[in-house]
N, C-alpha and C positions, 0 to 999 in steps of 0.2 A: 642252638641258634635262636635268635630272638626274633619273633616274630611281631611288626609295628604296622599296625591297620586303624586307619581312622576314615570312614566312609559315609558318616550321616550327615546328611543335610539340615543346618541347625536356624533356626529361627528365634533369635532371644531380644526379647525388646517388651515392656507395656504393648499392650493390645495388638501383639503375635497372633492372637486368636482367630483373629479377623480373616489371615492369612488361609483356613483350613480350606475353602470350596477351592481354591486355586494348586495348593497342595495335594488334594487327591486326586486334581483332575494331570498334574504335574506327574504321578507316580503313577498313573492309572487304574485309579479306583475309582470307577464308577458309584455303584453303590455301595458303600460305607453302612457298617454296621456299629455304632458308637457302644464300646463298651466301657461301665460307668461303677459305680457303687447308690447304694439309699441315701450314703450321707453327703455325697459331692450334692447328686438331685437334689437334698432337701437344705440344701447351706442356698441355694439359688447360682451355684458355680457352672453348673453345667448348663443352664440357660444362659450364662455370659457366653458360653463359648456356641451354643448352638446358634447364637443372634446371629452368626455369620452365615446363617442357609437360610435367614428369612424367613418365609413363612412355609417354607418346605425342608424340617429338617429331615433327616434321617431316624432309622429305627432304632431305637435304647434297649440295650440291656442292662440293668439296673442291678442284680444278684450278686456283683462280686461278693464274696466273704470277704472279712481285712487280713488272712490269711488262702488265697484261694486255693481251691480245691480241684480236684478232676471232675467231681461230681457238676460243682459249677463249669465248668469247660463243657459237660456236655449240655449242659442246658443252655450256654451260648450258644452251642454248633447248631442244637436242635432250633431254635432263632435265627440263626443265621442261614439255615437253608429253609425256613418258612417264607423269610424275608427275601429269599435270592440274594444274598449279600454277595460282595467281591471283592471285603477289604473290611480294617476291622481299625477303628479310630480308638483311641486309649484316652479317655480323657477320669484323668484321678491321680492317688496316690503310685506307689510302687506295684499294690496288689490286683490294680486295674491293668497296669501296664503288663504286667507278667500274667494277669487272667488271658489277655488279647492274645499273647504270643503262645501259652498254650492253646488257645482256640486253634493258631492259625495251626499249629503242627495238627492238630485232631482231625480238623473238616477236610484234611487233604493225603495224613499217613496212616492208615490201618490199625487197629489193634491197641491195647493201654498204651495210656502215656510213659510209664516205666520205662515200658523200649526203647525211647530216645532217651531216657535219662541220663547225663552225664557218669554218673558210676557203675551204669549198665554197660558200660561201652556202647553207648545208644548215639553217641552225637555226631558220626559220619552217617547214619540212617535218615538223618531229617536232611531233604531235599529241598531244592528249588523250589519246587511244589508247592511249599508254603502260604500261605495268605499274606500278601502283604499289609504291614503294619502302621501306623503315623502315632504317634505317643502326644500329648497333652500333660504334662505333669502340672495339680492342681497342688502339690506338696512339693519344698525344695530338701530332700533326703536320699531317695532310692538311685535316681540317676539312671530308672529302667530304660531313660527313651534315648540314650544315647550307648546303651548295652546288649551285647549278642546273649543275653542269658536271661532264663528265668527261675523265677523260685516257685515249685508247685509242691502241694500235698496230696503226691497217689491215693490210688484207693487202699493202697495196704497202711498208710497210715503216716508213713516215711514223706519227711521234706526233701523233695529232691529237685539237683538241679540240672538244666536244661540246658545245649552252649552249642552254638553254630551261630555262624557269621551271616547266615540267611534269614536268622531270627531277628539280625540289627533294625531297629527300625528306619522306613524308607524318608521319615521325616520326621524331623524332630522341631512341635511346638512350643518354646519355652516361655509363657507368657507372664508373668511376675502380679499383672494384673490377679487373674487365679488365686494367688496365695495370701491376699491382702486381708481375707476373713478369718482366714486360719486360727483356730483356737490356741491359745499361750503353749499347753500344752504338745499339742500335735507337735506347734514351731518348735520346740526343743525336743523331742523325740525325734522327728524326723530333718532336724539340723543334725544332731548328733551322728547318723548316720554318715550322715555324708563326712562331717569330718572324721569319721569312721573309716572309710572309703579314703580319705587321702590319705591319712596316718597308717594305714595297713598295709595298703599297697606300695607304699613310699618304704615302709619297712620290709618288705620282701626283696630276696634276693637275684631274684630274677633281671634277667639284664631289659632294661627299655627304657632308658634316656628322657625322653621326651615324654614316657608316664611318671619318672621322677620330677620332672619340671613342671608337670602339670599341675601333679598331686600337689608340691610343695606351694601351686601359687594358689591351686582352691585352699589349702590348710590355714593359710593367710588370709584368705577374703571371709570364711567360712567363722576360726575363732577372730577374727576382729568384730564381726557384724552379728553371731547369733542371740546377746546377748538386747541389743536392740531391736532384732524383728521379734524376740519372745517380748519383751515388753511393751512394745509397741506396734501393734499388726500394720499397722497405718505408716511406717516407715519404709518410703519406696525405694530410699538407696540402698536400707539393710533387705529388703527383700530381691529385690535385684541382683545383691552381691549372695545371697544365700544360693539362689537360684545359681548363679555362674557356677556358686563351688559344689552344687550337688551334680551338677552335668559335669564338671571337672574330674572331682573322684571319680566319675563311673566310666568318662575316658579314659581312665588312668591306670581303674583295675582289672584291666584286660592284660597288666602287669600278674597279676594273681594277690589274692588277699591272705588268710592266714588264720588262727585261733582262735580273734575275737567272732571271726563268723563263720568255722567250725562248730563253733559252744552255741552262738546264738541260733545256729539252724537247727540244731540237734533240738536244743531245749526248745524252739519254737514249737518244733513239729510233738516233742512229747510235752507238750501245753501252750495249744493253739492261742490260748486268748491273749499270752503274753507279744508285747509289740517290739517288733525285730529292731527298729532305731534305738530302743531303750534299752535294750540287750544288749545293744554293741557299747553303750556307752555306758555299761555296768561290768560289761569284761573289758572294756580296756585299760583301766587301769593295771589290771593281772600280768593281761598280755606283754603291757608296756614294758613291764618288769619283768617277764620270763626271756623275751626276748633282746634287751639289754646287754646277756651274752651273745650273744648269735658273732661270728668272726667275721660278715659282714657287716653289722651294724657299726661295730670297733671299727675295722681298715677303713670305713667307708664316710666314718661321722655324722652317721646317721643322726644319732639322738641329737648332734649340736643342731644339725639344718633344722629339724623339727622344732626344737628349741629355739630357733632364731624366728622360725618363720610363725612362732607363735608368741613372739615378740613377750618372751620369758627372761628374764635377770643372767639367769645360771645354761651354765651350757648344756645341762640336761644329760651328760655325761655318763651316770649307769643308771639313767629311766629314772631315778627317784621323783627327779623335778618335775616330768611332765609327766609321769603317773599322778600325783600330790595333784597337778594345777587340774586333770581332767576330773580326779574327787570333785574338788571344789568348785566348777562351774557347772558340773551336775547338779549339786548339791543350790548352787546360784539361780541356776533355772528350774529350781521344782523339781528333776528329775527323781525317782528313788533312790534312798543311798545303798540296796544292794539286793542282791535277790532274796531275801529273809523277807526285807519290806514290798517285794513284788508276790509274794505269797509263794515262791518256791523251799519247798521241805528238800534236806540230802537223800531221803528217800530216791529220789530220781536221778542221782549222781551217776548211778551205774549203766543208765540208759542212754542218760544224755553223753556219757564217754564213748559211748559203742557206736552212736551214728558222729560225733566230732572226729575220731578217729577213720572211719568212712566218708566224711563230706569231700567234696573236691575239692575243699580251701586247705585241706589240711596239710598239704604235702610242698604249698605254696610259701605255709613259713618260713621267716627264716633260721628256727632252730627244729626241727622234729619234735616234735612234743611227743611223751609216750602215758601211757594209763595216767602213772602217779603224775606226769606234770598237770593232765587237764585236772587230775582231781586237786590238786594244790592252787590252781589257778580258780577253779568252782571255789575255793573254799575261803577264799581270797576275795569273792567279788561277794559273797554272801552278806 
């Protein structure tokens, strides 16, 4: 049975920001605990958005890692009950947003975070109890703030993920303002996610209607516009419309996602420093073409919608087409052209299989992928 839930309260406009003292006091957050990154703080992004509490803002946490960690979750928590906090504001990328929502399970559920991890059988464990959350995305990629999930690195080492509906955040501030500094790079790394996030989830077989419609019309706003917010940060319509399609995908893949972010969690977590948008859009060409067969994709004409809504020539018919065009606009945007040129050795092929075949994306595909295929697919995006 398919299950279709959409419950955040969304705020997308230029200067949303403003929005935030009336939103927490809307959800009933008192005192707000704003948790950040060094590099939001030091772009001058996070004083845009604090100007809305005047000259009394809130307490900062500033440590996220850009892959966050448990260890960080406890040095929030530890903050956040120095501070008496009662709510945890996310203002950053994906790795702030998902730092918040691990906080919130920690300062309120017992024992490591692994417990609640989604491949623990952890995710009917995390309660109401929660801290409530309000997200600020200062990147248009992850789409953490309109998603029940996060991405954490336990203390055993493993990327894992986190899913309950009580982790959705209780507002979502989408302000385009925010993303206008963003370095050439970031914008095509964390664009590429998100059209990560429509093309994946739109590919899974899973029944949800209105996640296919979603995905298909971020995948649309998403490649028509990335190529103009990466070359010009200063372009409010293309940052606008990037923005709509990263909050799109991440409505959409509560459909479930599949192998490109299988591969990318696995090998995040065994080489932290690589960056999760750039991953995805180094396996997805692979993907694009393993899953091609899938007897969904066929009865369903998957590849043509995708191909239509990427306003492509050819009907994209066995993935060649729009495997080829996503080469090519990595390759457009400066992206690396494969994991060789991100400093990944095959040395680590055997690792990165053992946690892709364990992720929770994996089973979400729409073909089963087994050993040999991630390894053909690794070898393929190298």
């Amino acid at each position: 049975m398919a299950l279709i839930q959409y419950l955040t309260q969304i705020q997308l406009d230029f200067g949303a920001a403003a929005l935030l003292p009336q939103e927490c006091q809307r959800v009933g957050m008192q005192r707000p605990l704003i948790i950040t990154d060094a590099g939001v703080r030091a772009a001058g992004v996070l004083d845009l958005a604090l100007a809305a509490w005047g000259d009394a803002p809130p307490p900062v946490f500033d440590q996220t890692p850009s892959n966050p960690t448990e260890a960080a979750v406890r040095q929030a928590v530890a903050m956040l009950q120095r501070t008496d906090c009662d709510g945890l504001v996310a203002i950053g990328g994906g790795s702030s947003m998902d730092l918040a929502k691990g906080v919130a399970i920690a300062a309120t559920h017992p024992g490591p975070l692994k417990t609640y991890a989604t491949i623990e059988g952890g995710s009917s464990l995390i309660t109401q109890s929660v801290l409530p959350v309000i997200a600020v995305p200062t990147t248009a990629g992850t789409g953490s703030e309109v998603a029940r999930g996060a991405i954490l690195i336990v203390d055993d080492g493993r990327k894992l993920g986190f899913h309950n509906w009580v982790l959705l955040p209780k507002s979502a501030v989408c302000d385009p303002e925010l993303t206008l500094g963003l370095p050439p790079s970031l914008t095509a790394a964390t664009g590429m996610d998100a059209i990560a996030h429509c093309l994946e989830t739109f590919m899974s077989a899973a029944v949800n209607p209105p996640a296919d419609g979603i995905a298909l019309d971020g995948l649309r706003r998403g490649w028509a516009h990335i190529e103009r917010a990466t070359q010009n940060g200063q372009d409010r319509e293309a940052r606008w419309q990037m923005m709509s399609c990263s909050m799109q995908g991440a409505m959409a893949f509560q459909k479930g996602l599949g192998c490109v972010h299988s591969l990318s969690h696995s090998l995040g977590g065994v080489s932290p420093r690589l960056h999760h948008g750039t991953l995805n859009a180094v396996f997805l060409p692979a993907v694009v073409r393993f899953n091609a067969a899938a007897p969904s994709m066929i009865q369903e004409q998957r590849l043509t919608r995708m191909a239509h809504a990427m306003g492509l020539s050819g009907c994209g018919a066995d993935g060649e087409e729009i495997a080829q065009a996503i080469t090519v606009l990595n390759l457009r945007l400066g992206l690396p052209s494969g994991l060789g040129a991100m400093g990944v050795d095959a040395s680590v092929f055997e690792r990165v299989i053992d946690g892709a075949l364990l992720d929770h994306c994996h089973k979400t595909n729409p073909r089963l992928a087994s050993r040999e295929d991630y390894r053909a697919m690794l070898m393929q995006a190298m």
